[in-house]
Backbone as CSV, one residue per row, in Angstrom:
resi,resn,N_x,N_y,N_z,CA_x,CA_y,CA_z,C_x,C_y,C_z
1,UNK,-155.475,114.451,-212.208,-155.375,115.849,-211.841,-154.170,116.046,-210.946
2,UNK,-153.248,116.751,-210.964,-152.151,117.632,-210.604,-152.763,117.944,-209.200
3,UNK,-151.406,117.770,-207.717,-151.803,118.194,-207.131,-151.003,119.171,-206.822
4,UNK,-150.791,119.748,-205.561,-149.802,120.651,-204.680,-149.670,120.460,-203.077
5,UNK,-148.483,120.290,-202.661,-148.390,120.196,-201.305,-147.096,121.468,-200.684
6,UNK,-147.303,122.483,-201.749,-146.188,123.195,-201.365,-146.757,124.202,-200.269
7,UNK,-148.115,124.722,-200.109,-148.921,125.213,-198.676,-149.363,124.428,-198.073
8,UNK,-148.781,123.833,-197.375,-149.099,122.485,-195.994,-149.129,123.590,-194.674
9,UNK,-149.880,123.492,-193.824,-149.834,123.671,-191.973,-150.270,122.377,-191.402
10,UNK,-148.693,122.254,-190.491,-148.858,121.193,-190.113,-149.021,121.564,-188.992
11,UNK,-150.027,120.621,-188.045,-150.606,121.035,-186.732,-150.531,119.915,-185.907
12,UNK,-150.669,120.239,-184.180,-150.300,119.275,-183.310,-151.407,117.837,-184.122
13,UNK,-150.540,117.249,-183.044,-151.293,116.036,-183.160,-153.062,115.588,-182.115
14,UNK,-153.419,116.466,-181.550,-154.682,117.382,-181.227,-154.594,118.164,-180.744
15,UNK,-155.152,118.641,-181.698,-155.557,120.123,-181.990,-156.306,121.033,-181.374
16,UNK,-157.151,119.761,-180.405,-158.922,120.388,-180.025,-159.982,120.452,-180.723
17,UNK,-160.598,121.214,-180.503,-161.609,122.130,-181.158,-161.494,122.987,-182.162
18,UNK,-161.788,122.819,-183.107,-161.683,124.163,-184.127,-162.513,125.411,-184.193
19,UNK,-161.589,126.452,-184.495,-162.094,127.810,-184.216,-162.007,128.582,-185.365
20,UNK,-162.234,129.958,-185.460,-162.457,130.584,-186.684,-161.079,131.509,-186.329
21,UNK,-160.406,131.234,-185.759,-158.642,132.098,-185.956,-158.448,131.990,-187.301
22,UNK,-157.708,131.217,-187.399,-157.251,131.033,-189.172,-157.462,131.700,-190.278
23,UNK,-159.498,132.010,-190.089,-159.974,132.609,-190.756,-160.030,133.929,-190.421
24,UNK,-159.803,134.137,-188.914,-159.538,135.792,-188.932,-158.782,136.677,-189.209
25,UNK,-157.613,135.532,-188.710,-156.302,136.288,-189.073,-155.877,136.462,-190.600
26,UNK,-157.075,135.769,-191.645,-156.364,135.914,-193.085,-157.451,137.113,-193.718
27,UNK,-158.783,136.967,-192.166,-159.502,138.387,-193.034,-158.919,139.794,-192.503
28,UNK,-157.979,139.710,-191.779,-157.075,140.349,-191.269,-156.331,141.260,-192.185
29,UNK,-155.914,140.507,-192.645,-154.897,141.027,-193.896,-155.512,140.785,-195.267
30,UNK,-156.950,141.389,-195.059,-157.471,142.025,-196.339,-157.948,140.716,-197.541
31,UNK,-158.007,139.000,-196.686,-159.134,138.456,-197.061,-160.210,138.351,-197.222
32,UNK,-161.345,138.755,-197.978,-162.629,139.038,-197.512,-163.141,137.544,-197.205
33,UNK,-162.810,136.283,-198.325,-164.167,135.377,-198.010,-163.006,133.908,-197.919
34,UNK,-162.979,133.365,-196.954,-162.416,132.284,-196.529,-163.275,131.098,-196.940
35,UNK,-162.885,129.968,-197.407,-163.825,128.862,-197.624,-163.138,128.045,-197.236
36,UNK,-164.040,126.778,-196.121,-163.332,125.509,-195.594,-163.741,124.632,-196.860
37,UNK,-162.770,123.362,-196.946,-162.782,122.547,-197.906,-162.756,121.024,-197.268
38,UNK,-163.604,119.874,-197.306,-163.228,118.869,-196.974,-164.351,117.535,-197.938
39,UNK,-163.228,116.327,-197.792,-164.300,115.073,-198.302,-164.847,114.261,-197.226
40,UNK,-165.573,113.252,-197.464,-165.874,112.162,-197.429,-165.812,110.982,-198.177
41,UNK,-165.625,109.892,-197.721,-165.758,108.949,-198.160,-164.330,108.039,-199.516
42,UNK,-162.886,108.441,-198.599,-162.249,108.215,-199.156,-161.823,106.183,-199.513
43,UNK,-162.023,105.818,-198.529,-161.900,104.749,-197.699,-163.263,103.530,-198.245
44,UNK,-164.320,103.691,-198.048,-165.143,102.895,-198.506,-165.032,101.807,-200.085
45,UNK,-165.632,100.491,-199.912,-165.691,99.772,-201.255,-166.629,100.154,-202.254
46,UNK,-167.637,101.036,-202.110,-168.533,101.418,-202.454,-169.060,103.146,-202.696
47,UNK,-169.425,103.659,-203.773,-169.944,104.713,-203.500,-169.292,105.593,-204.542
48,UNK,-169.826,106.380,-204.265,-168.875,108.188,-204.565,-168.001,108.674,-203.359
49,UNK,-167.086,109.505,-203.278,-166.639,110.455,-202.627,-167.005,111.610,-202.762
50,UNK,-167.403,112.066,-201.628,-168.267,113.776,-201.747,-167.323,114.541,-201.308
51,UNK,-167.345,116.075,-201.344,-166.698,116.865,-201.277,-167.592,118.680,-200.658
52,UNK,-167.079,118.989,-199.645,-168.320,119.926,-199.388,-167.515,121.181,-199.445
53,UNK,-167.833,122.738,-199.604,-167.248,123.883,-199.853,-167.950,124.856,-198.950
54,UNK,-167.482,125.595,-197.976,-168.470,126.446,-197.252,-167.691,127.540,-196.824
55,UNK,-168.281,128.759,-197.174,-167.714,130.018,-196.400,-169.083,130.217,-195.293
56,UNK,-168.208,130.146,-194.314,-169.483,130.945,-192.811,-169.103,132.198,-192.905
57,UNK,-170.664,132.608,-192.006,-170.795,134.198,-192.300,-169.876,134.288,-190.815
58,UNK,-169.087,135.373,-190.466,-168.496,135.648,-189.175,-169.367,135.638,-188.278
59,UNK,-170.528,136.498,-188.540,-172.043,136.957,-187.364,-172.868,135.504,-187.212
60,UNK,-172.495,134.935,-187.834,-173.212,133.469,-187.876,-173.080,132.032,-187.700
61,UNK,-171.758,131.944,-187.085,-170.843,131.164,-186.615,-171.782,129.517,-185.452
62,UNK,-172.231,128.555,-186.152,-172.705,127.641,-185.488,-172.368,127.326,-184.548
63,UNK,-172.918,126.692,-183.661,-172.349,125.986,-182.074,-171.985,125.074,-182.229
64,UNK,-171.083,123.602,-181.842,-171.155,122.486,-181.968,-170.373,122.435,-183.525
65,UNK,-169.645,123.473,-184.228,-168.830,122.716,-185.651,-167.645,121.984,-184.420
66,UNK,-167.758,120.759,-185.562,-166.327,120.121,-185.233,-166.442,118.816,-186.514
67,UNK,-164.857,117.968,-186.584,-164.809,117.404,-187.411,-166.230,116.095,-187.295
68,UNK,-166.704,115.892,-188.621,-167.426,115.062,-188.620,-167.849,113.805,-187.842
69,UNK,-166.097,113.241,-187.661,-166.684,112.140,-186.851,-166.253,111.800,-185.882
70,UNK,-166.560,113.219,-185.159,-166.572,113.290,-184.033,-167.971,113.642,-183.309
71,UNK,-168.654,114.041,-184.490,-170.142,113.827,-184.187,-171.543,113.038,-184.189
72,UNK,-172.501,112.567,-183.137,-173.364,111.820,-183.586,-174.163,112.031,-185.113
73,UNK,-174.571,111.084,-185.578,-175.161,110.960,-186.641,-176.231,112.025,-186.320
74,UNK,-176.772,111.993,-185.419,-178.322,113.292,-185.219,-178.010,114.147,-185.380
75,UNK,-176.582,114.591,-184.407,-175.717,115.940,-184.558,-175.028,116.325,-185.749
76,UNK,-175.004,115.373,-186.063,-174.126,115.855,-187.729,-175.596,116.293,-188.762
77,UNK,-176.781,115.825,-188.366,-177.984,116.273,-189.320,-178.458,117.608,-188.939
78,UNK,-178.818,117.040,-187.134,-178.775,118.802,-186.952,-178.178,119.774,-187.855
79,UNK,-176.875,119.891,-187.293,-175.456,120.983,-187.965,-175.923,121.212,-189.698
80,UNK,-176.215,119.750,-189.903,-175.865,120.305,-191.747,-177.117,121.467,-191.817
81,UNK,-178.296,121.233,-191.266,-179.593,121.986,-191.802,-179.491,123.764,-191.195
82,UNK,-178.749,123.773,-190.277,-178.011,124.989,-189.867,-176.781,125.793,-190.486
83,UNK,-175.848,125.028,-191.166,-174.751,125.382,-191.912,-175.573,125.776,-193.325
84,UNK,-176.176,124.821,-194.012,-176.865,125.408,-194.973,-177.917,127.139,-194.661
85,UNK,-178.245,126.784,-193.517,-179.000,128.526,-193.547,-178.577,129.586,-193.625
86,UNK,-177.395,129.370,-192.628,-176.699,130.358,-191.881,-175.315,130.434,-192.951
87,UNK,-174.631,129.793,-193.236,-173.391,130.175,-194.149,-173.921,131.269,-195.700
88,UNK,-172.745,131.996,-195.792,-172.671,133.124,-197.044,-172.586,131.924,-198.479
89,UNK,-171.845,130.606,-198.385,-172.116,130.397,-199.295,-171.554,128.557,-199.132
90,UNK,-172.244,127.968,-200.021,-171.849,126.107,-199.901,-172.092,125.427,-200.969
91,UNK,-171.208,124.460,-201.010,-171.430,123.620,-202.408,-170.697,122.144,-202.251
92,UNK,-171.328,121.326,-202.814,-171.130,119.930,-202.643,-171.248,119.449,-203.970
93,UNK,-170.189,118.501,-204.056,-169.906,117.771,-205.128,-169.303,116.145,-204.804
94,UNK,-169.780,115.464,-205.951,-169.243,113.987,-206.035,-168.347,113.062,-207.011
95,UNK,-167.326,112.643,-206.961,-167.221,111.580,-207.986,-167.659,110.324,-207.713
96,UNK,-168.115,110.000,-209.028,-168.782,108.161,-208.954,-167.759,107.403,-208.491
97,UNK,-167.719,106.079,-208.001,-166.792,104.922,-207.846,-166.085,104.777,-209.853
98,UNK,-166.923,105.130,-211.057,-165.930,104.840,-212.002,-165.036,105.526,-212.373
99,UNK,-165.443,106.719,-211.732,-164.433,108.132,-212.031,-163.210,107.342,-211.100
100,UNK,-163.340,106.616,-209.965,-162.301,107.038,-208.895,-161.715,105.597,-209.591
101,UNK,-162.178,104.587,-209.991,-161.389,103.776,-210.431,-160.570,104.207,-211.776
102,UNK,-160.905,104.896,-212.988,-160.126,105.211,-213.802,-159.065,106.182,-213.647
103,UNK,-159.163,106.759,-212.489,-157.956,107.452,-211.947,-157.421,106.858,-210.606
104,UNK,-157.546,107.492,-209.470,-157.278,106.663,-208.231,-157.993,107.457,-207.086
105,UNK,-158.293,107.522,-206.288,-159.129,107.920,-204.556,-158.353,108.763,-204.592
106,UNK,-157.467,109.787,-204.245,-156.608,110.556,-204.126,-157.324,111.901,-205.143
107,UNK,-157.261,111.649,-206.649,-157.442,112.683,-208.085,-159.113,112.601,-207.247
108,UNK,-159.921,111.613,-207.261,-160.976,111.982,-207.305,-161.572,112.543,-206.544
109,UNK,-160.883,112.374,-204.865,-161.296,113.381,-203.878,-160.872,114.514,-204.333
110,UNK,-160.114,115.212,-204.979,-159.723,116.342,-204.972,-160.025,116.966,-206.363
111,UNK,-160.671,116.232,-207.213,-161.841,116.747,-208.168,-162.879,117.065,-207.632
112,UNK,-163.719,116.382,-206.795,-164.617,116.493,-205.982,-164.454,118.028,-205.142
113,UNK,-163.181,118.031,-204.507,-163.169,119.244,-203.839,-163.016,120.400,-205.009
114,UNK,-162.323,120.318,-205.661,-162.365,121.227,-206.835,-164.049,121.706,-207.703
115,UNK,-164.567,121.044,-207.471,-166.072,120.778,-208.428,-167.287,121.765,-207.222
116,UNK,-166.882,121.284,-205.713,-167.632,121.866,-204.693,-167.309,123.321,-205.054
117,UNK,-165.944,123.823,-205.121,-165.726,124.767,-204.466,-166.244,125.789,-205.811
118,UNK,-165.533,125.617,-207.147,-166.381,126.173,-207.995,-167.704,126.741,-208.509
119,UNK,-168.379,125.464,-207.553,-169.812,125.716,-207.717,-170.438,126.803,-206.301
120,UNK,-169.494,127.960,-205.875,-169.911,128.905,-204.444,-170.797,129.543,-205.223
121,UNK,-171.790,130.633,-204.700,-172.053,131.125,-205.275,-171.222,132.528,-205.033
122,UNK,-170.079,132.477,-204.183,-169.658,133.433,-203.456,-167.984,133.116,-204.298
123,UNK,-167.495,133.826,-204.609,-165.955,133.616,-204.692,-164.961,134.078,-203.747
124,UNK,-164.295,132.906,-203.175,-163.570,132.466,-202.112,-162.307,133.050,-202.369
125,UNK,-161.618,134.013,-201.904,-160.242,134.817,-201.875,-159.203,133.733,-201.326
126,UNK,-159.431,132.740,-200.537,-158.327,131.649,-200.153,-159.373,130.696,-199.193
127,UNK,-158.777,129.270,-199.273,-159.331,128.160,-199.293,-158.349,127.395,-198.096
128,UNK,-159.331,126.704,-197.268,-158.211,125.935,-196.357,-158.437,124.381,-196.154
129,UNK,-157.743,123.791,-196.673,-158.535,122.180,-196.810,-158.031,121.211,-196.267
130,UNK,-158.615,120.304,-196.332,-158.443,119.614,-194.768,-157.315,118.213,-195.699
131,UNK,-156.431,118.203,-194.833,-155.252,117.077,-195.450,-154.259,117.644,-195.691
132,UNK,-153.086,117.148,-196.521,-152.122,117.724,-196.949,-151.850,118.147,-198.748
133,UNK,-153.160,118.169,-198.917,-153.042,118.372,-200.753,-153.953,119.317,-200.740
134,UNK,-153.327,120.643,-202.208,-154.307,121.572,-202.248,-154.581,121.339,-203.878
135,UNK,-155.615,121.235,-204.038,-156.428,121.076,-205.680,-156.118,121.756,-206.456
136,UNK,-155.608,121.490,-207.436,-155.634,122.273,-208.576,-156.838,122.635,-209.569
137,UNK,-157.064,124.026,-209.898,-157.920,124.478,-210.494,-158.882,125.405,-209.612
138,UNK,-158.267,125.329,-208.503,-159.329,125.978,-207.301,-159.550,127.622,-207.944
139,UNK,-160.434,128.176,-207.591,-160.796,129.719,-207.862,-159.732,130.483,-207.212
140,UNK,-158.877,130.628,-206.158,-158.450,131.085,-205.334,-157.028,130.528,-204.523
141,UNK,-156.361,131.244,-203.896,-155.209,130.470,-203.595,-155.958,129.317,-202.473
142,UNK,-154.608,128.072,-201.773,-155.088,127.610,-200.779,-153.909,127.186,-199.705
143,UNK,-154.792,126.506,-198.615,-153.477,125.932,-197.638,-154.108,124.661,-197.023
144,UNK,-153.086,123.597,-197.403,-154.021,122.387,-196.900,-153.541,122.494,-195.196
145,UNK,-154.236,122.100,-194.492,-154.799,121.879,-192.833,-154.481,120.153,-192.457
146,UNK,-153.242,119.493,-192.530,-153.552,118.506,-191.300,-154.303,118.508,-190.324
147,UNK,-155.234,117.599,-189.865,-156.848,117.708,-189.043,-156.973,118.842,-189.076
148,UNK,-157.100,119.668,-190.028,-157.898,120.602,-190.361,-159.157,120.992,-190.162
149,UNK,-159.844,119.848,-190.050,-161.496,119.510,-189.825,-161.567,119.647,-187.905
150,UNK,-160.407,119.449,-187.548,-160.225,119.871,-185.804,-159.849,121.041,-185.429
151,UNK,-159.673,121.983,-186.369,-158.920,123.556,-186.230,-159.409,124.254,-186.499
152,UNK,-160.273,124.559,-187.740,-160.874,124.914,-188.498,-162.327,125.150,-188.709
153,UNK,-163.097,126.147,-188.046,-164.724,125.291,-187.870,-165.033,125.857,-189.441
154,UNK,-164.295,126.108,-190.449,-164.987,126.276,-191.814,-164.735,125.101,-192.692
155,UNK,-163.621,124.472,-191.984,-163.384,122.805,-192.365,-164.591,122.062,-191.912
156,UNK,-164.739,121.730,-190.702,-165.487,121.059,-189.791,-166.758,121.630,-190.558
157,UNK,-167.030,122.230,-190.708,-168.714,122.368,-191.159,-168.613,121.965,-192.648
158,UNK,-167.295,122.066,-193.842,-167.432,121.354,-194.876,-167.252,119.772,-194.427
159,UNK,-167.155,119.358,-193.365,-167.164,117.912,-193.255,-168.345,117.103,-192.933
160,UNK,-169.066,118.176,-192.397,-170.360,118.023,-191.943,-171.545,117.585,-193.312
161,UNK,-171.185,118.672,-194.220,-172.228,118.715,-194.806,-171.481,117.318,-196.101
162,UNK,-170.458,117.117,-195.989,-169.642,116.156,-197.122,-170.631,114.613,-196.581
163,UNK,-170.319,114.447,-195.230,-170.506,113.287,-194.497,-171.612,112.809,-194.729
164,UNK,-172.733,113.881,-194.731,-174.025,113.633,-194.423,-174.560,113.779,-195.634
165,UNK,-174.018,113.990,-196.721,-174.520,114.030,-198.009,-174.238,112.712,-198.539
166,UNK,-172.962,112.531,-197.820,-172.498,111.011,-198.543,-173.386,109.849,-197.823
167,UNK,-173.872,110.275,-196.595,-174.965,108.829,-195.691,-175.763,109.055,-196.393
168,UNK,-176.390,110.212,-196.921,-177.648,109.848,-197.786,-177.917,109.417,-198.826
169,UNK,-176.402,109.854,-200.019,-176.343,109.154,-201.142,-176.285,107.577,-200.715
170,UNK,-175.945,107.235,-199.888,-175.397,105.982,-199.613,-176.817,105.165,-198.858
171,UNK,-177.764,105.706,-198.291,-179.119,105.418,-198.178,-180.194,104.925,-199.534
172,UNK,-179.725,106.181,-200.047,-180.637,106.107,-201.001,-180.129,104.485,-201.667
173,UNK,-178.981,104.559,-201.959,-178.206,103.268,-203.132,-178.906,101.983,-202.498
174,UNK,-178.721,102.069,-200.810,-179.275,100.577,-200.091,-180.665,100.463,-200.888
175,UNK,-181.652,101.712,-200.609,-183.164,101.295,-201.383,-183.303,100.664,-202.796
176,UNK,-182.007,100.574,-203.310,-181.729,100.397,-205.189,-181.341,99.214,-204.618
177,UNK,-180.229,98.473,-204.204,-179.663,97.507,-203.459,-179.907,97.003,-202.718
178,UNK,-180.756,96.175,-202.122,-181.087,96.168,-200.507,-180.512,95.091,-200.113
179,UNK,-179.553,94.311,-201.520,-178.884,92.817,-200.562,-177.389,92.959,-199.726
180,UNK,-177.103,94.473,-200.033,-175.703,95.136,-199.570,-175.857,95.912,-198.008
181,UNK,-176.652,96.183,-197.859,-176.653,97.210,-196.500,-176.130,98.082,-196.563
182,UNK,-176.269,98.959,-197.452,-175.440,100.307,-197.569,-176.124,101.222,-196.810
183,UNK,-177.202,101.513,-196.674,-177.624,101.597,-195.816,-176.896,102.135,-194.084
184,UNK,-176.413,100.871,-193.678,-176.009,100.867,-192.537,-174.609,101.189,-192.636
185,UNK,-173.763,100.684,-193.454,-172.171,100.590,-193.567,-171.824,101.835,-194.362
186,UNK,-172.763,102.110,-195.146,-172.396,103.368,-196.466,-171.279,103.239,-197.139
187,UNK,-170.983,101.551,-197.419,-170.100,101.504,-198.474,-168.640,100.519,-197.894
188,UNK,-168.589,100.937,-196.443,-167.489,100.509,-196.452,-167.151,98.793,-195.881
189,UNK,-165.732,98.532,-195.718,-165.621,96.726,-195.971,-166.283,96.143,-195.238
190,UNK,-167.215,96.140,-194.117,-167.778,95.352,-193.104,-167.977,94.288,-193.789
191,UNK,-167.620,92.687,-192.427,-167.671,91.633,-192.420,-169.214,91.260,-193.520
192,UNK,-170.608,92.168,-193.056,-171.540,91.674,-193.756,-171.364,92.251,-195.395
193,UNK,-171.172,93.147,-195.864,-170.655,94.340,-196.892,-169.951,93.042,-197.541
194,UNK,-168.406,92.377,-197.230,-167.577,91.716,-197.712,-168.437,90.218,-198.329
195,UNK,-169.125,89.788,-197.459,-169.874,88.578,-197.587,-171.031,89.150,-198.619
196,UNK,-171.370,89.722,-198.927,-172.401,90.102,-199.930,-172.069,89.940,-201.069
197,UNK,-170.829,90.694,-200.902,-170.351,90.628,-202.652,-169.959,89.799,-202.731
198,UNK,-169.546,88.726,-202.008,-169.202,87.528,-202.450,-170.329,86.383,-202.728
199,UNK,-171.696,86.618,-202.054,-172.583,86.253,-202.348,-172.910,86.592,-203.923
200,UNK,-173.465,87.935,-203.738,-174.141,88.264,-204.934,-173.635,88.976,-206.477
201,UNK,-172.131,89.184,-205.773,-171.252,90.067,-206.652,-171.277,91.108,-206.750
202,UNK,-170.153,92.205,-207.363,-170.556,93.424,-206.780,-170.952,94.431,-207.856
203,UNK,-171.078,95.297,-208.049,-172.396,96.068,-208.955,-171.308,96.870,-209.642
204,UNK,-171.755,97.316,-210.930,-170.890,97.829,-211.834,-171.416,99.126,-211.711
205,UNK,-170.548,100.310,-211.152,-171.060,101.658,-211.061,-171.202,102.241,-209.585
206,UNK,-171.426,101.226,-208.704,-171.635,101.331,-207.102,-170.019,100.682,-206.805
207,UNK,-169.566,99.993,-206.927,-168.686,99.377,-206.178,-167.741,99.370,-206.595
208,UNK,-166.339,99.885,-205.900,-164.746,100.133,-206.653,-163.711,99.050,-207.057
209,UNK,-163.932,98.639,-208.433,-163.264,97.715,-209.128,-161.675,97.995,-208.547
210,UNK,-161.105,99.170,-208.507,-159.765,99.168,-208.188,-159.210,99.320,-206.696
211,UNK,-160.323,99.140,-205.424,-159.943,98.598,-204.208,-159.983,97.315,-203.832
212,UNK,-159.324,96.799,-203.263,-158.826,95.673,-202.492,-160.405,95.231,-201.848
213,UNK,-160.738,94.335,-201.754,-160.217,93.004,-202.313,-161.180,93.081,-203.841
214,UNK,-161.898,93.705,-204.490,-162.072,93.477,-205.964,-160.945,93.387,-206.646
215,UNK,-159.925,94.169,-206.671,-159.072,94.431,-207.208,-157.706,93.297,-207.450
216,UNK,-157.902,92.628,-205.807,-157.004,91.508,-205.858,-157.626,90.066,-206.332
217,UNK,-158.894,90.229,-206.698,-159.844,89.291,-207.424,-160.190,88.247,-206.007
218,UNK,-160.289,88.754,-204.937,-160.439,88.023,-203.901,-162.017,87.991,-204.130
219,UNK,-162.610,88.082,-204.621,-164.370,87.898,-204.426,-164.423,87.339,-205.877
């Protein structure tokens, strides 16, 4: 998939806290519905990459958004069960580890974000996503957000709900798996994670044939 980096904002190097400016100033000028865009789980040996899509209502604006991991695991569960009530509209999407190996981590996060955002039930007039790539195929124009997920609390709450969708997919897989600890790591290289698959080998469908070290045939 085709990307675009020709709407980049590039922002300090911290940022702070993210706020709903961004989004005011574009409902300002006759945006009605802003949607934050962000993934999870780019980085891990294991898994899917999720992708979360959320327009907040203005009157409904959560306490405590900020980028994912910058929050406790409780706090990030809290937030998601609140963002789901309170937002106008949200959607989450995944690619498998075979999707991301027959293309690369890059296409598939940003299918993923493409797949979330489609599925609003709300259609999003412009999109602000967290990184420096904006998806092609999106409903709406966009602008990717360097730490976006720190500026942005419509980012930050799609990171929220990306994160915590991806610990649970990644829960659930440990109960299918239980000699991996996904569970605890959710995929990614830890010392015990690395030693597993070299123990037991690594699973066709869960685990990314085209990252390092599968890839360099080190296991």
């Amino acid at each position: 998939m085709a990307r675009s980096r020709s709407d980049s904002l590039l922002l300090p190097l911290d940022p702070g806290k993210p706020d709903f400016a961004t989004e005011r100033r574009l409902m300002r000028d006759g945006v009605p519905f802003v949607v934050g865009i962000d993934e999870a789980g780019r980085g891990p040996l294991a898994g899917p990459v999720v992708a979360a899509a959320v327009i907040l209502d203005p009157r409904k604006i959560p306490d405590g958004l900020d980028d994912s991991k910058r929050l406790t695991a409780r706090k990030r569960e809290e937030l998601f069960d609140i963002i789901l009530k309170t937002a106008l509209a949200s959607g989450i999407a995944s690619v498998a580890a075979p999707s991301i190996d027959a293309t690369d981590i890059l296409k598939a996060a940003l299918e993923a974000m493409r797949r979330a955002t489609c599925g609003l039930s709300i259609l999003p007039a412009h999109a602000l996503i967290d990184g420096r790539d904006v998806p092609r195929g999106l409903p709406c124009p966009g602008t990717a957000m360097i730490k976006g997920d720190q500026r942005s609390v419509s980012i930050a709450a799609a990171s929220i709900l990306a994160k915590v969708s991806r610990d649970r997919m990644m829960a659930q897989a440990g109960r299918h798996y239980p000699l991996y600890g996904l569970e605890t790591h959710a995929g990614y290289g830890t010392e015990f994670h690395r030693n597993a698959m070299e123990i037991h080998g690594p699973v066709v469908g869960l685990h990314r044939f085209s990252f390092a070290p599968l890839k360099n045939r080190e296991i």
